[in-house]
LODRENKE-151785 format. One record per atom (N, C-alpha, C): x, z, y. Coordinates in steps of 0.001 Angstrom, whole numbers, plus 500000, padded with zeros to 6 digits. Layout:
XZY ...
end
This chain:
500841500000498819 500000500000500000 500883500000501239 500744498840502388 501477498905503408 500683499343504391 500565500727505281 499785500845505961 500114500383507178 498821500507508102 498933499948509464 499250501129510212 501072501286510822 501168502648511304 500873502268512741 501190503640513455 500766503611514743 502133502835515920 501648501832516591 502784501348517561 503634502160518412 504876502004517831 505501502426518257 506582502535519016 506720502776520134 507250501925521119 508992501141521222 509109499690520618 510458499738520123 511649500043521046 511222500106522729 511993500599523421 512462501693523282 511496502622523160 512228503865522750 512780504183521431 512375503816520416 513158503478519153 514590503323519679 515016501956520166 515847500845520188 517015502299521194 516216503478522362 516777504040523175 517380505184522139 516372505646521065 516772506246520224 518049506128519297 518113505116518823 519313504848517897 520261504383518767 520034504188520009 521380503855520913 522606505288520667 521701506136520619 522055507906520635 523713507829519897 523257507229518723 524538507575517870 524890506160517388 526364506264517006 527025504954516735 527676504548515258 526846504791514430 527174505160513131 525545504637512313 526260503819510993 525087503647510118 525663504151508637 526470505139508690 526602505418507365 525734507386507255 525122506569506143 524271507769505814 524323508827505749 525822509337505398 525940510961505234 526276511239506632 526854510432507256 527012510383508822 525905511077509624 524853510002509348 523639510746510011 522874511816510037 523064512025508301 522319513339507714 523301514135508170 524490514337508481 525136515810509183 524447515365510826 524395514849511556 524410514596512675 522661514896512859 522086515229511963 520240515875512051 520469517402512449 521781517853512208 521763519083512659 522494519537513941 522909518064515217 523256518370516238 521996519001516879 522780519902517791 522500520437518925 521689519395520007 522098518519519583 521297517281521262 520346516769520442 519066516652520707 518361516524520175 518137514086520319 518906513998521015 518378512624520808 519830512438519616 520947512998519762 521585512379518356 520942512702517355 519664513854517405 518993514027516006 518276512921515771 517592512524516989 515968511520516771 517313510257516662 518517509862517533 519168508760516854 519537508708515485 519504510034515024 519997509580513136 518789509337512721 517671509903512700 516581510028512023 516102508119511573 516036508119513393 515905506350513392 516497505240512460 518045505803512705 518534504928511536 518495504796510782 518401506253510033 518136506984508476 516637506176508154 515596505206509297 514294504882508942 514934503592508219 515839503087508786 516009501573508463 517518501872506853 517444502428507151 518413502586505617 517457503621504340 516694503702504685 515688504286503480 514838503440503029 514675502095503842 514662500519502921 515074499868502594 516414500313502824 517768499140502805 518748499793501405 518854501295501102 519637502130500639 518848503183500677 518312503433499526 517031504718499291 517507505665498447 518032505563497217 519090505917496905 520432506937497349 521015506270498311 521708506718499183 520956508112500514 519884507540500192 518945508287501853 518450509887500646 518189509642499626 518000510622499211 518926512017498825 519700511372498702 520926512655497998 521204512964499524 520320513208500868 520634514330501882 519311514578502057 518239514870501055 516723515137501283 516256516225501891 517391517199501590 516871518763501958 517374518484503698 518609517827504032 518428517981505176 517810517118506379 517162515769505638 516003515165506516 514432516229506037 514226516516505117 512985517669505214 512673519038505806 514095519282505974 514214520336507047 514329520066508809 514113518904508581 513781518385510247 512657517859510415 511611518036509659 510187518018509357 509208518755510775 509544519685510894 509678520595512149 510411520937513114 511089519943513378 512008519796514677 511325519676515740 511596520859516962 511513520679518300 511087519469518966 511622518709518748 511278517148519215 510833516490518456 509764515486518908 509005514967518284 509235513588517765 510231512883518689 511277512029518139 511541512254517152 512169513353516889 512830513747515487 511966513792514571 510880514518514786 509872514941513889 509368513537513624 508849512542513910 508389511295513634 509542510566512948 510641510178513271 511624509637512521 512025510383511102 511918511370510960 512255512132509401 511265511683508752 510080512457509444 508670511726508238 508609510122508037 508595509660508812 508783507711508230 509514507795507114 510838508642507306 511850508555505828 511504509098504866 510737510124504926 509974510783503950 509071509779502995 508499509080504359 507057508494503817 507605507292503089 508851506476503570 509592505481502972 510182505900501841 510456506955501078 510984507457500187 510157507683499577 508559508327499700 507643508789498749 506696507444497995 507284506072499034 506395504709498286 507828503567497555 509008504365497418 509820503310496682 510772504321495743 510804505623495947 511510506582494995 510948507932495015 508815507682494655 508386509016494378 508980510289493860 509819510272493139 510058511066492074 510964512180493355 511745511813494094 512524512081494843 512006513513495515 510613513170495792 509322514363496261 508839514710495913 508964514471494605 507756515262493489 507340516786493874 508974517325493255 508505518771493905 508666519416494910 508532518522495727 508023518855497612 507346518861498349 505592518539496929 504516517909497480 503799519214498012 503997520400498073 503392521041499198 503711520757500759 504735520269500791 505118520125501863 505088518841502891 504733517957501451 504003516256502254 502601516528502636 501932517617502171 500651518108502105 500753518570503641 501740519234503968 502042520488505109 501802519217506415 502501518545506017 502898517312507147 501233516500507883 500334516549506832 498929515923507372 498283517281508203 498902518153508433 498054519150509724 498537518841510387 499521518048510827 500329517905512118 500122517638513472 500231517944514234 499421517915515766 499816516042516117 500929515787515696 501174514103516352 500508513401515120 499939512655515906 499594511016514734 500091510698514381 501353510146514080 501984509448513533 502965510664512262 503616511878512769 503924512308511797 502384512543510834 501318512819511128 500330513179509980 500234511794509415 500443510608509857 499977509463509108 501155509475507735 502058509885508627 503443509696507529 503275510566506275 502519511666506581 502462512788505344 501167511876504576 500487511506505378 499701510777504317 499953509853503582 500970508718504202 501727507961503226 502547508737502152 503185509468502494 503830510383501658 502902510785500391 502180511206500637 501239512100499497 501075511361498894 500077509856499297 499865508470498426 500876508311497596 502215508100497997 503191507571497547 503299508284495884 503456509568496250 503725510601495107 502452510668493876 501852510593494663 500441510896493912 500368509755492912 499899508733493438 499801507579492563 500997507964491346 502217507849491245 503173508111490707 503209509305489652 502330510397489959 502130511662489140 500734512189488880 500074511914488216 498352512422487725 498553513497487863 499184514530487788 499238516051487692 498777516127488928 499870515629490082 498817515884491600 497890515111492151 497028514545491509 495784513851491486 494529514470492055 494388515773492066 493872516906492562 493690517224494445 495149518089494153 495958518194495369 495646516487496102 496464515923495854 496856514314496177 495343514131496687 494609513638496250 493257513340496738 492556513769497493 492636514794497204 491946516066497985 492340516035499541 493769515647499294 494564515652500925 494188514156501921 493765513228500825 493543511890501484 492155511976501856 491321512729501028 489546512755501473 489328513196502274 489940514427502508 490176515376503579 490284514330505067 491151513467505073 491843512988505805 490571511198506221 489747511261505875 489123510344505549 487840510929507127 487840512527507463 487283513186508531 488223513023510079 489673512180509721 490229512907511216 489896512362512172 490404512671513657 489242512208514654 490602510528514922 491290510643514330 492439509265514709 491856508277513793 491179507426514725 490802506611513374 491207505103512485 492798505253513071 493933504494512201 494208505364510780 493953506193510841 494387507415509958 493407507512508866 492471507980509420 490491507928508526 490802506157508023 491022505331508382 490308504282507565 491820503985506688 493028504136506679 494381504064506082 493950504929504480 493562506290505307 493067507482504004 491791507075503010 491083506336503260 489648505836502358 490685504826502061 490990503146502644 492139502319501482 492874503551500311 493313504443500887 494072505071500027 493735505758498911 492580506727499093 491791507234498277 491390506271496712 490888505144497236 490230504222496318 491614503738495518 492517503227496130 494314502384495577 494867503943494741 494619504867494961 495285505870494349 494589506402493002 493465506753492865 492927507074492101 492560505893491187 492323504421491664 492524503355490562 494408503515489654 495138504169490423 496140503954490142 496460505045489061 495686506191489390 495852507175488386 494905506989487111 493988506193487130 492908506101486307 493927504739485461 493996503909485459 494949503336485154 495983503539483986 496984504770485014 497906505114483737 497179506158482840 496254506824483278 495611507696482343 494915507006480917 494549505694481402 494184505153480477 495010504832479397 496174504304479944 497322503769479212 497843504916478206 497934505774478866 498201507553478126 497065507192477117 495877507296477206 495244507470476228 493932508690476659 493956508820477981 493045510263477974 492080509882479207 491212510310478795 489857509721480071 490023510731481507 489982510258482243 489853510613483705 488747511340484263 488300512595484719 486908512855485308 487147513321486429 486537513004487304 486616513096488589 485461514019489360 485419514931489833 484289516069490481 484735515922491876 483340515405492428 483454515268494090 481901515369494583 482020515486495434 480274515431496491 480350513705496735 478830513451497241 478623512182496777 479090511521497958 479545512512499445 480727511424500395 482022511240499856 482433511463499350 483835511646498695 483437510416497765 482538510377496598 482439509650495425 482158508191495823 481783507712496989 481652506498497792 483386505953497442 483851506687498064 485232506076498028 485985505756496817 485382506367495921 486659506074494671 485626504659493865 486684503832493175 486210502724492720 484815502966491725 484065502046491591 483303501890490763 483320502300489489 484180501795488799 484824502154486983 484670503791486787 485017504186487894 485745505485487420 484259506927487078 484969507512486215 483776508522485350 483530509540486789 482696509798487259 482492510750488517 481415511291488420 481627513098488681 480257513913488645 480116514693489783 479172513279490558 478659514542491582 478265515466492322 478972516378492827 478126517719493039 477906517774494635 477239518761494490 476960519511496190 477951520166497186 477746520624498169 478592521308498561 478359522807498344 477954523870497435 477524524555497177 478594525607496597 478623526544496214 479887527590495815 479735527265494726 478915526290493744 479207526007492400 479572524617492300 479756523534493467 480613522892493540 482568522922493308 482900521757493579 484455521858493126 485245522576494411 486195523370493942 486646524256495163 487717523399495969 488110521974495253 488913520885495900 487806520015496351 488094518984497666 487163518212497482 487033517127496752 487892516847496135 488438515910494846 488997516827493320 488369516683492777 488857517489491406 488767516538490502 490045516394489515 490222515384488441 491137516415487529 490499515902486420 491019516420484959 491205515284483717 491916515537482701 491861514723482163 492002515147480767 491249514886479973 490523515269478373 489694516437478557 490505517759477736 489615518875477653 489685519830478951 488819519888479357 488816521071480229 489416522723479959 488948523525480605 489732524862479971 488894525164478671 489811525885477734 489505526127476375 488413527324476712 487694527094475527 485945528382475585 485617528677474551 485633530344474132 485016530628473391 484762529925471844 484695529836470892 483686529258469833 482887530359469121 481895530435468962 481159531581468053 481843530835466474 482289531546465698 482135531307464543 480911530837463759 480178531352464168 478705530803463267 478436529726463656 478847529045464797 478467527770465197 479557526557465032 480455526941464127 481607526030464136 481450524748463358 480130524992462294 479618524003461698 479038522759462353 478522523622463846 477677522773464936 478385521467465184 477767520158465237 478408518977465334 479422519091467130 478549519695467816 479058520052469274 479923520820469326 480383521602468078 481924522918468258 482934521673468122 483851522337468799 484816521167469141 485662521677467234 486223520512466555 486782520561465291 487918520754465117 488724520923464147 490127521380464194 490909523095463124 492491522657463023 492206523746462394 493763523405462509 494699524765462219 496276524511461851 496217523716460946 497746523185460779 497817521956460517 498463523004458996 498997522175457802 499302522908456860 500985522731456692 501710521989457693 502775521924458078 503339520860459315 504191521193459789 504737520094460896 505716518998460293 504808517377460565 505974516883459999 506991516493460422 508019516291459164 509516516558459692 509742515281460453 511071515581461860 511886514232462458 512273513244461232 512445512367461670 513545511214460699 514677511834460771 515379511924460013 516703512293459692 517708510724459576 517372510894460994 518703509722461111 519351509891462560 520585509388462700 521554509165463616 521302507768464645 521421509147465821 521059507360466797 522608506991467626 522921506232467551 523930505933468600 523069505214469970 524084505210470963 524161504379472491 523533502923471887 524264502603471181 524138501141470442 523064500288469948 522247501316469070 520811501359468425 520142501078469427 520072501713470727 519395501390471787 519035500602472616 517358499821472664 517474499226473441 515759499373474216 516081500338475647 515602501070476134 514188500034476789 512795500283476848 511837499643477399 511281500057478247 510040500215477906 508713501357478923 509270502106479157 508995502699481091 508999503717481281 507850504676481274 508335505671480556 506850506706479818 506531507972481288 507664508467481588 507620509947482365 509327510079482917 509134510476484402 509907511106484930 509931512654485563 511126512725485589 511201514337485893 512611514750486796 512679515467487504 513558515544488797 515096515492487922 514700515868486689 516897515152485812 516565514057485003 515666513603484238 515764512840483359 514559511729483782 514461510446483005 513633509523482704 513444509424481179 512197509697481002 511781509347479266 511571507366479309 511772507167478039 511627505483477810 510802505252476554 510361504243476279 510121504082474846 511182503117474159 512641503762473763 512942502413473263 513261501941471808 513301501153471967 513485499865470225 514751500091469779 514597500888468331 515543500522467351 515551499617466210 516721499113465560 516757498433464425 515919499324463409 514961498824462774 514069499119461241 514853499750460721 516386498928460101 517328499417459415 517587501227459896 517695501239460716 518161502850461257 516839503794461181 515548502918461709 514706503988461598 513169503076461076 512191503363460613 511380502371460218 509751502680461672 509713501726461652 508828501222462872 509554501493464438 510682501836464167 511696501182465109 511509501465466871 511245503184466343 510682503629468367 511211505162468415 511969505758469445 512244506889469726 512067506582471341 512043507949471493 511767508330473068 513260508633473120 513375507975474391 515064507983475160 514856509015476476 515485509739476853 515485510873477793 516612510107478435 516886509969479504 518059509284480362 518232509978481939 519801510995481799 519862511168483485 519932510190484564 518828510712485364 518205509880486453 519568509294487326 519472507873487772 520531507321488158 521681508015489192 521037508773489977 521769508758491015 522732510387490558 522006510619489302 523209511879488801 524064511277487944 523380510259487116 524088509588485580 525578508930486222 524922508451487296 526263507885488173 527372508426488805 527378510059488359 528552510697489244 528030511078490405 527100511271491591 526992511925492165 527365513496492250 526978513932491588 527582515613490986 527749515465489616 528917515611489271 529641515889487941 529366516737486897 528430517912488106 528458519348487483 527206519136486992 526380518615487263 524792518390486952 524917517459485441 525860516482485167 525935516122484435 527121516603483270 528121517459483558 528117518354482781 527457519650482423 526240520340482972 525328520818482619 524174520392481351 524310518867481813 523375518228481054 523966518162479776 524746517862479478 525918518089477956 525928519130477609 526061520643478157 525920521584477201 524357522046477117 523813521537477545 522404521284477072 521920521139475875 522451519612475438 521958519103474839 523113519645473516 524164520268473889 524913520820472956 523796522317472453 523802522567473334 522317524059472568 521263523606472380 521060522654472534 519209522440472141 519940521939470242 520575521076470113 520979520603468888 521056521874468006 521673522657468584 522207523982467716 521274524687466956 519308524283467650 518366525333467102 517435523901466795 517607522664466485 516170521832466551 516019521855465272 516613522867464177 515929522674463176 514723523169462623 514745524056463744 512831524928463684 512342523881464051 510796523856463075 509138523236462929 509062522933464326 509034523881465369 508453523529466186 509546523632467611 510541522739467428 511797522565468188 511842521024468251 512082520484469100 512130518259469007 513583518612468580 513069518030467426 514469517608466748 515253516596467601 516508516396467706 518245515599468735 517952514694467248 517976513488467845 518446512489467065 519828511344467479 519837512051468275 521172511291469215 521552511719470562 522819511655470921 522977511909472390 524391511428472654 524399511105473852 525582510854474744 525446511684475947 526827510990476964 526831512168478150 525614512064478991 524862511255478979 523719511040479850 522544510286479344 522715510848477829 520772510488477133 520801511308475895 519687511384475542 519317511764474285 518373511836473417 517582511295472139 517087510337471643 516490511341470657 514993511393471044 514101512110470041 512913511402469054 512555511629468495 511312511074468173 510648510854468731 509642509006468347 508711509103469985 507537509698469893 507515510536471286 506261510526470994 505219510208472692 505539509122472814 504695508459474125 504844509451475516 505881510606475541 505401511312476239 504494512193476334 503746512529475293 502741513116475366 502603514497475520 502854515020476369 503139516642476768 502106517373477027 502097518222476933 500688519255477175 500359519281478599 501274518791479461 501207518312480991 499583517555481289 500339516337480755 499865515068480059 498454515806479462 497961515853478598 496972516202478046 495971517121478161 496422518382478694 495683519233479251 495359520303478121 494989521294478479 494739522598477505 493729522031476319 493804522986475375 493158522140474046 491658522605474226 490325522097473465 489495522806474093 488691524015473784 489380524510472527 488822526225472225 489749527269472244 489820528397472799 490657529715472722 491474529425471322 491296529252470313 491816529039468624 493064528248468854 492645527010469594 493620526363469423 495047526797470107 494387527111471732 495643527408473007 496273528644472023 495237530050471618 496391531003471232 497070530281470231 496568529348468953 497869529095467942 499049527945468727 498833527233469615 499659526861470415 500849527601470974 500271528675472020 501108530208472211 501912530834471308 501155530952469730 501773531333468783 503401530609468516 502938529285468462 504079528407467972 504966528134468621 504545527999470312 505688527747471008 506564529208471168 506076530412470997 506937531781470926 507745531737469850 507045531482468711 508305531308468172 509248530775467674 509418529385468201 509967528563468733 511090529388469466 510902529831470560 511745530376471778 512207531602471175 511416532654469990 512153533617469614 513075532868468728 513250532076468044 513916531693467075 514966531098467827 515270530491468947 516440529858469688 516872531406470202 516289532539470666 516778533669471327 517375534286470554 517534534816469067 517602534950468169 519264534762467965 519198533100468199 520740532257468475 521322532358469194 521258533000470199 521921533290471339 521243531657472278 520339531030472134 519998529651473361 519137530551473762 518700529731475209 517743530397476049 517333528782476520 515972528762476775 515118527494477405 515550527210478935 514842528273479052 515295528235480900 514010527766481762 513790527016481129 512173526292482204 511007525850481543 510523527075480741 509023526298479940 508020526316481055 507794525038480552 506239524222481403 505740523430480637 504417522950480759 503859521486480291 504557520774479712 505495520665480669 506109518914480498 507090519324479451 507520520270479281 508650520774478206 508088520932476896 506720520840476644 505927521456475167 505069519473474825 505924519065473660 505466517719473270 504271517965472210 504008517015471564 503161517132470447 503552516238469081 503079516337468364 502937515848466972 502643515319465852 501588514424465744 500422514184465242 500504514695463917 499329515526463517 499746516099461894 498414515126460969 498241516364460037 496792515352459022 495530515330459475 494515514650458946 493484514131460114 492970515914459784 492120515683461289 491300517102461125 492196518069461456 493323517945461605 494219519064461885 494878519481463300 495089520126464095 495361520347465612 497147519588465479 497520518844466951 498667518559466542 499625519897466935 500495519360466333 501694520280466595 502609520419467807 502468521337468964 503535521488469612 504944521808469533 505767521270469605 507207521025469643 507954521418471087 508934522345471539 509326522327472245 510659521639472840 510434520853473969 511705520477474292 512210520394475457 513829519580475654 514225520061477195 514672521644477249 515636521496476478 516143522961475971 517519523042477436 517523523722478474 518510523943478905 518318522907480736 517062521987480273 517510521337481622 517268521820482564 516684522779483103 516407523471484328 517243523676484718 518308524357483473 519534524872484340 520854524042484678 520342522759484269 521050521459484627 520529520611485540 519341520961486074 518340520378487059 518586521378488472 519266522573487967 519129523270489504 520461522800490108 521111522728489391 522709522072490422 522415521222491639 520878520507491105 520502519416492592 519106519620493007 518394520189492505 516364520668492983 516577522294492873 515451522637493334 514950523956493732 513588523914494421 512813524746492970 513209524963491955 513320523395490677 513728524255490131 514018522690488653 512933522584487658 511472523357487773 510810522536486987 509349522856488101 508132522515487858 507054522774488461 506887523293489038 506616523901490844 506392524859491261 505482525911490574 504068525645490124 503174526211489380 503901527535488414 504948527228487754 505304527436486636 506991527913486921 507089527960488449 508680528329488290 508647530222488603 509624530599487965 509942532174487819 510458532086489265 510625533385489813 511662534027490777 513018533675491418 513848533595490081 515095533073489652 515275531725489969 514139530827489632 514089529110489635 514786528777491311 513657529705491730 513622529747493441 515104530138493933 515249531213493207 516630531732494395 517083533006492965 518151532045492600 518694533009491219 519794533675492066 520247533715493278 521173534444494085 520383536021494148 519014535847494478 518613537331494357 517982537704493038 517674536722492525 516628537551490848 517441537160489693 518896536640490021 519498536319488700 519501535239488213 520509535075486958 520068533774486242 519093533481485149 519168532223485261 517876532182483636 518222532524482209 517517533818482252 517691534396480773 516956534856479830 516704535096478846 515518535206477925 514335535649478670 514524536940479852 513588536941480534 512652536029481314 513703535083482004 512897533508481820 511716533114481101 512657532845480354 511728532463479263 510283533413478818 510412534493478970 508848535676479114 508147534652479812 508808534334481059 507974534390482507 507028532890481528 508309531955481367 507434530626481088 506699530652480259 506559531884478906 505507531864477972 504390532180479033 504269533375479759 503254533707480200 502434532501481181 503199531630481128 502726531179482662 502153529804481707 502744529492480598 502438528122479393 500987529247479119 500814530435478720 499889530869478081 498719530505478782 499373530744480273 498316531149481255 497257529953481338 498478528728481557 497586527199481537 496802526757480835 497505527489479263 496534527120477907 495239527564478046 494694529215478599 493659529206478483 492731529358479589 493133528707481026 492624528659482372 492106526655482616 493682526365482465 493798524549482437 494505524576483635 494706525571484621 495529525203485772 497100526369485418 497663525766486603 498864526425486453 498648527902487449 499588528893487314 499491529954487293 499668530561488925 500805529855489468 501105530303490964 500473529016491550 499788529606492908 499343528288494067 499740528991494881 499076528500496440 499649529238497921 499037530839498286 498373531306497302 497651532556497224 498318533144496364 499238532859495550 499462533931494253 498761533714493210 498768534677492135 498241534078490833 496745534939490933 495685533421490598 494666533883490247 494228534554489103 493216535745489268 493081536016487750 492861535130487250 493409535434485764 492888534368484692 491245534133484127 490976535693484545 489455535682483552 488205535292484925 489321535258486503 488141534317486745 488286533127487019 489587532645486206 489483531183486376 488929530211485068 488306531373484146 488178531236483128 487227532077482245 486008531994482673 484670533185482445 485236533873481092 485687532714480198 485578533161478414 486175534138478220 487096534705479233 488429535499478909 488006536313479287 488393537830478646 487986539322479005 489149539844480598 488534540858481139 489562540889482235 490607541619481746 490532541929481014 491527542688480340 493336541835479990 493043540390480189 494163539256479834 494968539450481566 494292539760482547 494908539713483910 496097540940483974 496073542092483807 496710543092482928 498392542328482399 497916541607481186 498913540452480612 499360539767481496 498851539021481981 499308537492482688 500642538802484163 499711539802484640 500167540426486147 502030541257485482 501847541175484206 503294542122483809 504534540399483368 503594539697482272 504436538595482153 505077537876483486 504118537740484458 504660537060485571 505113538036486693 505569538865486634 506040539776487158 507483539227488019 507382539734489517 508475539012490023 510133539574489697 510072540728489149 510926541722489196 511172541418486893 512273541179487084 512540540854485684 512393542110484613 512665543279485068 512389544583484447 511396544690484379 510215544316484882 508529544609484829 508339543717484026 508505542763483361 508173541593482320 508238542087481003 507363541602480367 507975542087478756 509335542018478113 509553542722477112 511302542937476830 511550541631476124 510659541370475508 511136539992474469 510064538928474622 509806537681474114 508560536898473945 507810537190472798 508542538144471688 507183538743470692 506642539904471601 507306540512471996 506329541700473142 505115541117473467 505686539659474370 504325539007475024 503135538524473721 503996537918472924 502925537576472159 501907538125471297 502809539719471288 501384540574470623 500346540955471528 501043541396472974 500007541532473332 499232540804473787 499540538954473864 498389538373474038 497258538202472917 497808538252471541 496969538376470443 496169539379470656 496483540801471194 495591541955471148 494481541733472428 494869540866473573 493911540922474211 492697540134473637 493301538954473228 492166537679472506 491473538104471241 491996539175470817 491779539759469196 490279539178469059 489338539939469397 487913540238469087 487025539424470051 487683538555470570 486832537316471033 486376536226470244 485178535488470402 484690534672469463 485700533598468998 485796533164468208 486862531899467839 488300532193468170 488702533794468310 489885533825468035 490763533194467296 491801532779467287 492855532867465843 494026533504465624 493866533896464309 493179533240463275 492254534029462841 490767533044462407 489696533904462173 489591533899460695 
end
């Protein structure tokens, strides 16, 4: 989408970049933090025309064009966001986890920086279904402002974005539902599944709400499990095993891109039959601008990574290493399909034996002396087992957080990041206690469907989630505890006592 921005006057542009005499990029990005404010708005300017030219390059100084987001001058402030907004429609990924803050940018008192946060958001959004929510919500919103270059940019956008997410959702494999009031539902395309509500307190508390498959997990009465309407399913009677074969660099020949993530790119790619039969593993690949030497250390992080994840993938429910080099590593495919991706399962039975498996999973690497470092969604894959049977979660991405923080902060989901993620200078490094935090916060998603921290703090669970006794908030308020001593001692700690809270609820498991 090329929007129609606001004119802008090229004289003063043209007066702007007169400021400074330099087009090399790191040049400019130190020179955002002069004192004179037109050598700021002169880098910014330039930094607009080399974030189409060299984007790449414009990114590896992100923190310090986003920290001029709020600059004194408005020069400045308009020239950063263009780069922002030029960065969020040709190297989303770059902003992924900054999208509170492209969000922050559409309150903005100038037009033109709010137009930019709105390009921004588009940019990202389209690019990530997870903020499909958020993302939308910020463009509908924006569909009211009184600028009305802005209002009619935000409806194009609304409709191009959500075709765009409906789209890959399809391709994933999982249906799209969309909850809006019926001004909102005007705007999104025709095709798309939409239920609309009122503006009423039992309306959606976004003005755009999208989910995709099961909603949050509920209850099952046992006596009704026969009911054609109880959702079906049951543990599986084992996980089946990886291929036991060796991948080299060589074997590889990398296709679809499935999922990105602030260190790696997943692929689907093609092997020889001979090596493996139907000839597909998922390729994990550090993202270019680290794979390439930018920081050394990020990519030797990434190696002893993948040196400890190997060390424990022989547990059931660990993604088995079928290969690796200094900058990939080659699992079984499985489309990407992450619990991200898919969404909570849809009865209490399933999320706790989920919980079950991924704990011990993580006790069994703790055990070894590995530690995860960043469970989320995107870190818990699946499995397909025998028909009728729930698939199997597998955990993976053993170690990258802490190979992802050398260059982001935090290194995996905001939703889902500990204390430490944020600022391990005051809460430490990532250590089994970590890992508490991410069971609790994986638990939390399993049986709510959202993630655990927003701009309020963590909601209870049992009222984001009628089925649940309040008694689980208790749980969730010690697991996510900001203070690492207040957390449970181990992840079986957590996991009994999430069993004891769920015990005597209908469709517990195991019943």
């Amino acid at each position: 989408m090329s929007p129609q921005r606001h004119d802008v006057d090229p004289g003063a542009v043209a007066h702007h970049r007169g400021a400074v005499d330099t087009d090399d990029v790191a040049e400019l990005a130190e020179r955002l933090h002069s004192a004179d404010a037109d050598e700021r708005s002169g880098a910014a300017w330039r930094l607009v025309e080399a974030a189409g030219t060299e984007p790449t390059a414009v990114r590896a100084h992100l923190e310090a064009i986003v920290a001029r987001a709020d600059d004194e001058d408005v020069w400045v402030r308009r020239g950063v966001t263009w780069v922002i907004a030029e960065l969020a429609e040709r190297q989303p990924d770059a902003l992924s986890m900054k999208f509170s803050e492209l969000v922050a940018l559409t309150d903005a008192d100038d037009e033109l920086v709010r137009q930019n946060g709105a390009v921004a958001v588009a940019g990202v959004t389209k690019r990530y279904p997870e903020r499909a929510t958020a993302g939308l919500s910020t463009l509908a919103s924006l569909t009211r402002d009184a600028d009305p270059l802005l209002a009619r940019y935000a409806e194009d956008a609304v409709a191009e974005v959500a075709a765009e997410i409906a789209a890959r959702a399809e391709d994933a494999g999982y249906p799209m539902l969309v909850r809006t009031t019926a001004e909102y539902a005007a705007l999104l395309p025709d095709d798309l599944t939409v239920v609309t509500t009122d503006d009423s307190e039992d309306g959606p508390r976004d003005p755009v709400s999208v989910s995709f498959g099961a909603d949050a997990p509920v209850a099952v009465d046992a006596a009704d499990r026969g009911d054609e309407s109880a959702p079906p399913g049951h543990p599986p009677a084992e996980v089946p095993d990886a291929p036991s074969v060796g991948v080299s660099q060589a074997d590889l020949t990398p296709g679809l891109e499935l999922r990105e993530t602030v260190l790696t790119t997943d692929f689907r790619a093609t092997i020889t039959d001979d090596t493996l039969e139907h000839g597909l593993v998922t390729l994990r690949r550090l993202n270019a601008a680290t794979a390439n030497g930018t920081d050394s250390r990020v990519v030797e992080a990434f190696q002893r990574a993948l040196k400890r994840w190997a060390a424990v993938d022989e547990y059931p429910h660990i993604e088995r290493v079928l290969g690796t080099g200094d900058t990939w590593v080659a699992t079984r495919y499985d489309g990407a399909e992450t619990l991200a991706r898919r969404g909570p399962p849809a009865t209490l039975s399933e999320a706790q034996w989920v919980v079950d498996r991924v704990t011990r999973a993580v006790s069994y690497a703790h055990a070894r002396g590995v530690v995860h470092g960043g469970l989320h969604p995107g870190a818990v894959r699946f499995v397909e087992t025998s028909v009728g049977a729930w698939d199997a979660p597998v955990v993976a991405d053993w170690g990258f957080a802490h190979a992802a923080s050398g260059h982001h902060s935090p290194p995996i989901p905001a939703g889902f990041a500990a204390p430490e993620h944020h600022d391990p200078a005051s809460y430490g490094r990532f250590d089994q206690s970590t890992d508490v935090f991410g069971l609790g916060a994986l638990a939390y998603f399993l049986v709510t469907g959202v993630s655990p921290r927003g701009g309020d703090g963590v909601v209870p669970a049992a009222q984001q989630n009628p089925a649940l006794p309040e008694r689980v908030d208790s749980l969730f308020e010690r697991s996510l505890a900001t203070s690492k001593q207040a957390r449970f001692e181990t992840v079986l700690d957590f996991q009994a006592a999430f069993d004891e809270c769920v015990a005597d609820l209908p469709g517990a498991w195991p019943a």
